[in-house]
Steps between C-alpha positions, in 0.01 A plus 500: 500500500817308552501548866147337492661207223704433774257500806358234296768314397633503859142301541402800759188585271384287245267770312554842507226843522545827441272858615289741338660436142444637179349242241839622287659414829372175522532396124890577550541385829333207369746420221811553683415256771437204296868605314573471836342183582237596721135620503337786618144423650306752619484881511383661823273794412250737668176370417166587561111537352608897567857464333513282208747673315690106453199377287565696188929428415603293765254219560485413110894487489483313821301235374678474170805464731348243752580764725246540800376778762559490830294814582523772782236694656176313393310746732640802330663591865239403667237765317300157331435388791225797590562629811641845385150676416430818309511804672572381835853529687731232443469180771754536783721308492545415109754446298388834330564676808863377549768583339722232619238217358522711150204716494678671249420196261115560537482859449366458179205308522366708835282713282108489512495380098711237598346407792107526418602295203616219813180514688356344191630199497391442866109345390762326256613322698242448811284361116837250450511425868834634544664809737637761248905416620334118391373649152776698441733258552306192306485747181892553499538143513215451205838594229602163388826716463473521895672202714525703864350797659708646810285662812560623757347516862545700803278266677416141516107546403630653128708235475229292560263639254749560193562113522171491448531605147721194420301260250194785439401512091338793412260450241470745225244724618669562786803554323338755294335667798822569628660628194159762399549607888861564487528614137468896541776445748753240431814570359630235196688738286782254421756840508487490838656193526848689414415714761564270768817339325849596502593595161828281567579200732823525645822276348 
């Protein structure tokens, strides 16, 4: 926290984020940088309508805070976005079939629960006029908590239609479409959240 006091002080950064944080995290974090005359911004969390463990502890600090989310992995890896299908070998190519591009972070939604639950939301969104990367993205960035969502493309056609999720409000029947779909399978036990934390940050 001092070394970041100083990045800022230094005028190098003139606000300051942090990762995957605890809402204890934050709340301290929080307090020591305005003793040290600065402000932390925004957290940077995994975030998704299939992992919403943030909503429950972290969001409300957050808020409290004036603390906002810069999320990760609006696509849940790439799982919301439909093409891995139930029962049927993974798509060549994938991210869940290399190692190197972190399959390893997807290997828990590649289960037929999980991903019958996905195919749902596909007349979802075709009824909203969206692609499902489009829907999934637009309901991440439906928080109010939310300011950014990251994505990420291995070609320039999924760049092209995530951007096309920029601007989109969801109205509340789609939002609750999403959420009955999703809600055998979605994980928002807040616990996990300390999962995914360090239990200390280093001095």
């Amino acid at each position: 926290m001092q070394a970041f006091a100083d990045i800022v002080r230094q005028g190098k950064a003139l606000y300051i984020g942090v990762s995957e944080w605890t809402a204890e995290q934050l709340r301290e974090g929080h307090a020591l940088a305005k003793q040290l005359g600065f402000q932390l911004v925004s957290n940077q969390p995994q975030y998704s309508a299939l992992w919403r463990v943030i909503e429950g502890k972290v969001v409300p600090t957050s808020e409290e805070l004036g603390i906002s989310q810069i999320v990760w992995s609006p696509m849940a890896q790439g799982v919301l976005s439909g093409k891995y299908l139930p029962g049927k070998a993974l798509p060549e190519g994938s991210r869940a079939t290399d190692d190197k591009s972190g399959a390893h972070f997807i290997k828990g939604f590649l289960n037929d629960e999980v991903l019958t639950a996905v195919q749902k939301l596909r007349p979802i969104a075709e009824e909203a006029g969206l692609t499902l990367p489009q829907l999934a993205i637009a309901w991440v960035l439906q928080n109010p908590n939310v300011s950014a969502a990251l994505v990420g493309a291995s070609r320039p056609e999924q760049l092209e239609d995530s951007v096309g999720a920029s601007g989109v409000v969801l109205d509340a029947a789609v939002k609750t479409a999403v959420d009955e779909a999703l809600a055998p399978v979605a994980v928002t036990d807040p616990e996990e959240t300390y999962k995914v934390s360090p239990k200390g940050r280093p001095a």
